[in-house]
C-alpha positions in Angstrom: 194.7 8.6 44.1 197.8 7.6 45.9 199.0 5.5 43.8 199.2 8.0 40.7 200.8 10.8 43.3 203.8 7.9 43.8 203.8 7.6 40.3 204.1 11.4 39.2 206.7 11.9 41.9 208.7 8.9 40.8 208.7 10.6 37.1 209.3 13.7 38.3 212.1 12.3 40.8 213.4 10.9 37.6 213.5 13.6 34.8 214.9 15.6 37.6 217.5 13.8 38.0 218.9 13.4 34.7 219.5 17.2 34.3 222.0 17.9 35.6 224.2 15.2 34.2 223.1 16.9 31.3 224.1 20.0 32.5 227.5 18.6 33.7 228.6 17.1 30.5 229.1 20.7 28.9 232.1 23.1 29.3 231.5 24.8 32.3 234.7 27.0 31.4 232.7 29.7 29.5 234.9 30.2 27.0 235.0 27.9 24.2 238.1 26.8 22.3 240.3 27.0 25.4 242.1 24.5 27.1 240.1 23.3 30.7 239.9 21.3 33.7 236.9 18.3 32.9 237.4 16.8 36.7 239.1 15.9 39.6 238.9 12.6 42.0 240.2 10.6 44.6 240.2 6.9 44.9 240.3 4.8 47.0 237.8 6.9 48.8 238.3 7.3 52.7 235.1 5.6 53.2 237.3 2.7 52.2 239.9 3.5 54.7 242.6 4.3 52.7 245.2 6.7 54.1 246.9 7.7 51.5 244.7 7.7 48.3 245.6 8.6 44.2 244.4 11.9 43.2 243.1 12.5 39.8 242.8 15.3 37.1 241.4 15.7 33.8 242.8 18.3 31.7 241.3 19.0 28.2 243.8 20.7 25.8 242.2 23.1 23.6 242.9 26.2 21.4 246.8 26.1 21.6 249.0 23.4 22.1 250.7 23.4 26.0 254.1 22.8 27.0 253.8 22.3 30.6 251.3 22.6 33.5 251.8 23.6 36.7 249.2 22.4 39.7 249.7 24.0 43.3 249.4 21.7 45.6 246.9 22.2 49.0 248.7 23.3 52.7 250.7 20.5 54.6 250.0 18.0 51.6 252.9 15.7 49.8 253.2 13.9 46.7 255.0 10.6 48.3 255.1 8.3 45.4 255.2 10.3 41.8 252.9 12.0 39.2 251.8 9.4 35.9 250.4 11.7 33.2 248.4 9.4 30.2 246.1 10.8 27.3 243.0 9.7 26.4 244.7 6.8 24.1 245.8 5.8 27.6 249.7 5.9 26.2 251.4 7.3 29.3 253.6 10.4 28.7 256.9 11.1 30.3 257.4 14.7 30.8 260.0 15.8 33.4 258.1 16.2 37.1 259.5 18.6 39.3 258.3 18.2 43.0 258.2 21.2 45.6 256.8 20.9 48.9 254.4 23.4 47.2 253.7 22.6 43.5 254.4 19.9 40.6 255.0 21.1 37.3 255.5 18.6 34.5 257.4 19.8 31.7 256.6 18.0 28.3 259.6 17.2 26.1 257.0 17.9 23.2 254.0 20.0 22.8 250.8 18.2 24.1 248.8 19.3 20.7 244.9 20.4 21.2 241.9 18.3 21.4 244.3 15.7 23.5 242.8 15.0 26.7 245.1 14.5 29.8 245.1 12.1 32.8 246.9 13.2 36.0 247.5 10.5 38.6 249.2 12.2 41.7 250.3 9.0 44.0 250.0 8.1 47.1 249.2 11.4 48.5 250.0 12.5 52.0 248.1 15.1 54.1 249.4 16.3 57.7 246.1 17.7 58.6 242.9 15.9 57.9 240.4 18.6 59.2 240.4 19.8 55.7 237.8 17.5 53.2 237.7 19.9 50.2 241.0 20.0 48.8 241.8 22.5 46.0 244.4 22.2 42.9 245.0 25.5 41.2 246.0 24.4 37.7 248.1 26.1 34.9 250.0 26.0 31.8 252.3 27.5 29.6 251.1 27.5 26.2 253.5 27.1 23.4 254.9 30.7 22.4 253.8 32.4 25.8 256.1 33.6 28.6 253.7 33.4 31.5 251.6 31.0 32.7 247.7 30.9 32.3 245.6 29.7 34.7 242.4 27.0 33.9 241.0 28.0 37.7 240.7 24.7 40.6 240.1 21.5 40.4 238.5 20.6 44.1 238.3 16.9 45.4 236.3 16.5 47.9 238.1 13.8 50.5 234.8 12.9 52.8 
């Protein structure tokens, strides 16, 4: 009797656990057709005792082609070594980075068209105050055409 209780709460244990990977793997954005934020990440993790990790962001661009995208950076936090932007091709792209102690915009020379996905590599980023382990990028972009900025919502990495 025990052993078949181990074994239907392994299975269960199992099945439950594959949802929401499931779950995960779809546009949580709501609205489809519209460009969106797939994930954020930091490595090396502090676990790993790193100081001064690589953010990351994942941008799909859907809908209508973007021109440039704006991420506001958290409270007392710096940017202290560049931004390297690639697509899913992994070909880097060069658009012009403009650092302020409160945001980075990157500007792209040319459109970045839809269904391109984008890879954000903020490096070697420096925080004053380490109390705070969720950290939280408020992204947007400009699509082509449009005079104001549209936001995709926050990408949040969580730095524990």
């Amino acid at each position: 009797m025990m052993k078949k209780l181990l074994i239907y709460t392994s299975v269960l244990s199992l099945i439950l656990a594959g949802i929401p990977t499931k779950i995960l793997a779809k546009d949580s954005h709501g609205i489809e057709g519209t460009s969106h934020i797939i994930g954020a990440g930091a490595f090396p993790f502090k676990r790993l005792r790193a100081s001064h990790p690589n953010h990351y962001l994942r941008i799909h661009v859907q809908g209508q082609a973007i021109s440039s995208l704006t991420i506001e950076l958290p409270e007392a936090m710096t940017i202290k070594d560049g931004v390297k932007v690639t697509d899913e091709t992994g070909t880097e792209l060069k658009p012009k980075v403009t650092l302020d102690p409160e945001k980075v915009t990157l500007a792209f020379a040319q459109p970045i068209a839809p269904d391109t996905t984008l890879s954000i590599k903020l490096k070697d980023v420096h925080r004053e105050r380490f109390i705070i382990r969720t950290l939280m990028y408020r992204i947007n972009v400009l699509k082509v055409g449009m005079e104001r900025e549209v936001s995709l919502g926050v990408a949040r990495i969580h730095t524990d």
